[in-house]
C-alpha positions in Angstrom: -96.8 7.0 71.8 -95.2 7.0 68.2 -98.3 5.0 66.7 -101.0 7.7 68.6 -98.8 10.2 66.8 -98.7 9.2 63.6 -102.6 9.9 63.7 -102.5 13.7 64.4 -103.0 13.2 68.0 -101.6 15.8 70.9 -99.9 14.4 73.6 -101.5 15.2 77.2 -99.4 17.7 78.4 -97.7 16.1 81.5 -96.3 13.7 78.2 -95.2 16.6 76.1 -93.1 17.6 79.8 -91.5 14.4 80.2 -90.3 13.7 76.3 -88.7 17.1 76.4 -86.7 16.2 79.8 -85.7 12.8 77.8 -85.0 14.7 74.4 -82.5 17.5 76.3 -81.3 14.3 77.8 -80.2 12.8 74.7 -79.4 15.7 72.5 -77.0 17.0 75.3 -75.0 14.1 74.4 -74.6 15.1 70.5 -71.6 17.4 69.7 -71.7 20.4 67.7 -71.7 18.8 65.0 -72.8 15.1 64.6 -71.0 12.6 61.8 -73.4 10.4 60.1 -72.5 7.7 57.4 -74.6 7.5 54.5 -77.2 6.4 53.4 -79.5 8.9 54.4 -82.6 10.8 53.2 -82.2 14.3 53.9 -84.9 16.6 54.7 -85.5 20.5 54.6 -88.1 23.0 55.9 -90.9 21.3 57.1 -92.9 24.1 59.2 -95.6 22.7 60.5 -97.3 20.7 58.3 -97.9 17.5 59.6 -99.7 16.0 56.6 -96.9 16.6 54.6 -94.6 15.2 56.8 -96.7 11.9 56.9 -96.4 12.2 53.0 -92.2 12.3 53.7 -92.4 8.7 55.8 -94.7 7.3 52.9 -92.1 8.4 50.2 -88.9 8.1 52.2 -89.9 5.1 54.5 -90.7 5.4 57.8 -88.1 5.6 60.9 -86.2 3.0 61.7 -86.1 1.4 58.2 -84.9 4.7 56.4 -82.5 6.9 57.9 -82.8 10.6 58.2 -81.6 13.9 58.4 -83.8 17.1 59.2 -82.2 20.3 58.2 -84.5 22.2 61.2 -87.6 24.7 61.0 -89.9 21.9 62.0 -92.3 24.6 63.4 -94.2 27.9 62.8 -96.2 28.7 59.9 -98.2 25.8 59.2 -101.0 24.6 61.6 -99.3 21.7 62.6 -96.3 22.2 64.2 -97.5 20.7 67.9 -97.8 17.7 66.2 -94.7 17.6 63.9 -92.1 18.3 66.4 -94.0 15.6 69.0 -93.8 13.5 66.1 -89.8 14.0 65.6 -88.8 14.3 69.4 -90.5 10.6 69.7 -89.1 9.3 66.7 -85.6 10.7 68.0 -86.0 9.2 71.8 -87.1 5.4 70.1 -84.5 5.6 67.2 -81.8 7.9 68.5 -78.6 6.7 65.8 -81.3 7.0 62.8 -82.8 10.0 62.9 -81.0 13.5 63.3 -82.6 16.7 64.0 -80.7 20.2 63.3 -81.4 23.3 65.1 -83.1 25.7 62.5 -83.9 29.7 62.9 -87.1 29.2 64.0 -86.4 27.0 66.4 -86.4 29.8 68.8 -87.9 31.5 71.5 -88.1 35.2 69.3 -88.9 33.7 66.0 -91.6 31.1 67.3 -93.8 34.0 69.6 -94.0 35.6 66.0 -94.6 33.4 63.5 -97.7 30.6 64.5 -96.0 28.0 67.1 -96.6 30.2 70.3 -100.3 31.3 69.6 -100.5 27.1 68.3 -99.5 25.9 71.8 -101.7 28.7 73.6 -104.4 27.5 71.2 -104.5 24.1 71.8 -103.0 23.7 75.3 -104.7 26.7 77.1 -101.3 27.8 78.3 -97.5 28.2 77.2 -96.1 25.9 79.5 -95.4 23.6 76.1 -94.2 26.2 74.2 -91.6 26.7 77.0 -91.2 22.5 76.9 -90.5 22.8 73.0 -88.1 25.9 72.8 -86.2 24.6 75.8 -85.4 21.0 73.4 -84.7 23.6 71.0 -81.5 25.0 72.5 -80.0 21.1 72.6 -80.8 20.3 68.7 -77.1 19.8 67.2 -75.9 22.6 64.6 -74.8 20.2 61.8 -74.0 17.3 60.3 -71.0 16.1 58.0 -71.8 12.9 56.2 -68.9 10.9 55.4 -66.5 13.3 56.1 -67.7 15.0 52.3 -70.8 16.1 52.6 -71.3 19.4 55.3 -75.0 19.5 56.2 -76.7 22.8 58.0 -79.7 24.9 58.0 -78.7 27.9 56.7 -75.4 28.0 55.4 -71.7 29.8 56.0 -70.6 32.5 58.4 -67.6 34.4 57.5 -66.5 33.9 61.0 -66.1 29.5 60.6 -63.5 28.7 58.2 -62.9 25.2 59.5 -65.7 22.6 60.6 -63.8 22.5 63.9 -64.3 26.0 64.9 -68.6 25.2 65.3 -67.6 22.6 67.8 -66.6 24.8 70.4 -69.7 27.3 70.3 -71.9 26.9 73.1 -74.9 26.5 71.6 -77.5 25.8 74.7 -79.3 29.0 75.0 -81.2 31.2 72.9 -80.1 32.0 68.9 -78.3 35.4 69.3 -78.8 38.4 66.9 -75.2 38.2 65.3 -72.1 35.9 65.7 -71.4 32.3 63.9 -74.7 30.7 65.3 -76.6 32.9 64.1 -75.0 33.3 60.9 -75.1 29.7 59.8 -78.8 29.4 60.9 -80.1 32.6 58.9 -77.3 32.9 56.0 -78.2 32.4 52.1 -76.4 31.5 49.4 -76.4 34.2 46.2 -75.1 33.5 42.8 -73.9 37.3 42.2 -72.0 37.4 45.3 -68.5 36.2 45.3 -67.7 36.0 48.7 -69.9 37.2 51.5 -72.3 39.9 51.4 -75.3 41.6 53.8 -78.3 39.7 54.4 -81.7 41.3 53.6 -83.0 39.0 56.4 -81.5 41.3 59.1 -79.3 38.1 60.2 -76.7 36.7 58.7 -75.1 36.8 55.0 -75.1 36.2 52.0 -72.4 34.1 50.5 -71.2 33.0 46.6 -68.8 30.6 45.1 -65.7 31.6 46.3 -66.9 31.4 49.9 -68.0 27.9 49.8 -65.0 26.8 47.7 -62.7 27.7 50.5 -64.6 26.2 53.2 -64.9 22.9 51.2 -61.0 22.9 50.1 -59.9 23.9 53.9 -62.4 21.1 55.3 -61.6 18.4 52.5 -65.2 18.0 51.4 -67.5 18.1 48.1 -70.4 19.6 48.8 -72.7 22.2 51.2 -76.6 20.9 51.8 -78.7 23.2 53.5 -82.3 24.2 53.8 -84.0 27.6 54.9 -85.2 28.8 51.1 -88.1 28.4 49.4 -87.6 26.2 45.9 -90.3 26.4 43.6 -89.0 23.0 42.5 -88.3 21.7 46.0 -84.5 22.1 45.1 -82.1 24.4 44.2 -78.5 23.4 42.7 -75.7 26.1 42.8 -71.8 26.7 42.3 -71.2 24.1 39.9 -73.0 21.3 42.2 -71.0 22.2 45.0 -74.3 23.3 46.9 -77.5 22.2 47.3 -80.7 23.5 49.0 -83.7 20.9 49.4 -87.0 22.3 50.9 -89.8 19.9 52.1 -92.8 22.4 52.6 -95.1 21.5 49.6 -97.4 24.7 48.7 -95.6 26.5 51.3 -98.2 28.3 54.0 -101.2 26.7 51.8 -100.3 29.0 49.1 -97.1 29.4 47.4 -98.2 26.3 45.1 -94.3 24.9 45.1 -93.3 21.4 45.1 -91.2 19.9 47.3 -88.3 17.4 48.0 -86.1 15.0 49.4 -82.7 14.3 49.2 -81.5 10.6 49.2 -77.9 10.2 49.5 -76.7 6.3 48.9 -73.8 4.5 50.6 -71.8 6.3 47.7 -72.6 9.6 47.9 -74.8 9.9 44.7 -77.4 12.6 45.9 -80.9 12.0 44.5 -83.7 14.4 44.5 -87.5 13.1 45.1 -89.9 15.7 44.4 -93.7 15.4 46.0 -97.0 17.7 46.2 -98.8 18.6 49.0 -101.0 15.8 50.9 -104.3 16.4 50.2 -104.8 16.8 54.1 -102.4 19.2 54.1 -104.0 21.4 50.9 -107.7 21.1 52.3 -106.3 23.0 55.1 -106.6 27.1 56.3 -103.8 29.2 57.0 -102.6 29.3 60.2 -102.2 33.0 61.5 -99.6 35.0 59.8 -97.0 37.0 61.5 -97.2 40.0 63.0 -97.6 43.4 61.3 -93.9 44.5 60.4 -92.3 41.0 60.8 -92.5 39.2 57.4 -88.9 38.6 56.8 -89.5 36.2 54.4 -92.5 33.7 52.9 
């Protein structure tokens, strides 16, 4: 199954049905939030694009010999995203202790019927029996990760409602993202270098938050440093608060047309975090955008 997927192929349907009943089977069993030792290679925003996600395995190593962490948003936007997340789930049921998969934003119900992965399942299934597969995994993908007790791992980023790392372990997170609260905040929130604390999101869900916000949560937790995802980086990374927060992204030329580059993070058995930068694979630039959102829903690239 793995090997036919590596190739771009879908997965007959009645398969896509039966690894998401093993997937909600084994991500039931992950709290909250999951503690991982390093080393790991840590991945962001990946949307879709398959090609580039090959490209990841070629630079990072492929699962099992490399361990990894994905920050969520595996789907919408590029064309791809049927195969990406089959690609993942698999990867997750054969290698369950070295691979992790966060829940991102998008992987949702409401965000996915907007932005490509709905009308990509329609498209090449005929019906949205998938999609339902998919977004039911979706509800059972953990909420983040601490790596060696120093290192606090998440999509998006803080919620002024979680001081300590405990307090996410007790939200039930098996259901749909909802509009407001912690879950939501910690999927959709940003960081912002003029805000000191927490301020109002221009996404229409969650905050923004600055230095002082993530200084508390990492003295009250006893950690070093906040990784996340969720924003663009022209770069493919983005350093912040006196390297107490990092944001790696993993979509190269973002929707086949923002011309960024991208990036892994490799943390070593230390905690030295290095940053590998790539382009887009050439697969991956040769090919059309996918369909964009609907009119009036472009909350962000």
């Amino acid at each position: 199954c793995i090997t036919q997927l590596y190739t771009g192929a879908l997965l007959p349907e009645a398969t896509v049905q039966t690894v998401c009943a093993l997937a909600r089977q084994v991500l039931a069993e992950e709290p909250n939030v999951v503690r991982i030792s390093a080393p790991v290679t840590v991945v962001g925003d990946v949307h879709g694009q398959f090609h580039d996600l090959l490209e990841i395995f070629h630079i990072g190593g492929k699962c099992p010999w490399t361990n990894y962490l994905f920050l969520g948003d595996y789907v919408d936007r590029g064309n791809h995203s049927v195969e990406t997340i089959s690609l993942l789930l698999c990867l997750k049921l054969r290698y369950p202790q070295r691979i992790h998969l966060l829940r991102g934003n998008h992987e949702s119900r409401n965000i996915t019927k907007t932005y490509g992965f709905y009308a990509e399942c329609m498209l090449k299934y005929g019906s949205a029996g998938v999609w339902r597969d998919f977004t039911d995994v979706f509800d059972y993908l953990a909420l983040a990760v601490v790596i060696d007790e120093s290192i606090f791992c998440v999509h998006g980023g803080l919620s002024p409602s979680i001081l300590h790392v405990d307090q996410l372990m007790v939200l039930d997170r098996f259901g749909e993202i909802p509009h407001e609260g912690a879950l939501a905040d910690i999927l959709w929130s940003d960081p912002d270098p003029e805000e000191k604390v927490f301020g109002r999101s221009q996404r229409g869900a969650g905050y923004t938050f600055g230095a002082q916000a993530v200084e508390r949560f990492l003295h009250v937790n006893g950690m070093a440093h906040v990784l996340r995802a969720h924003q663009l980086c022209m770069e493919g990374y983005l350093v912040l608060f006196n390297d107490r927060l990092s944001t790696v992204w993993s979509a190269p030329n973002y929707c086949y047309r923002c011309g960024n580059v991208a990036s892994l993070l490799h943390v070593d058995p230390y905690l030295k975090r290095d940053f590998i930068t790539f382009d887009a694979a050439p697969l991956s630039s040769a090919k059309p955008p996918a369909a964009g959102p609907t009119q009036g829903n472009t909350y962000f690239l």
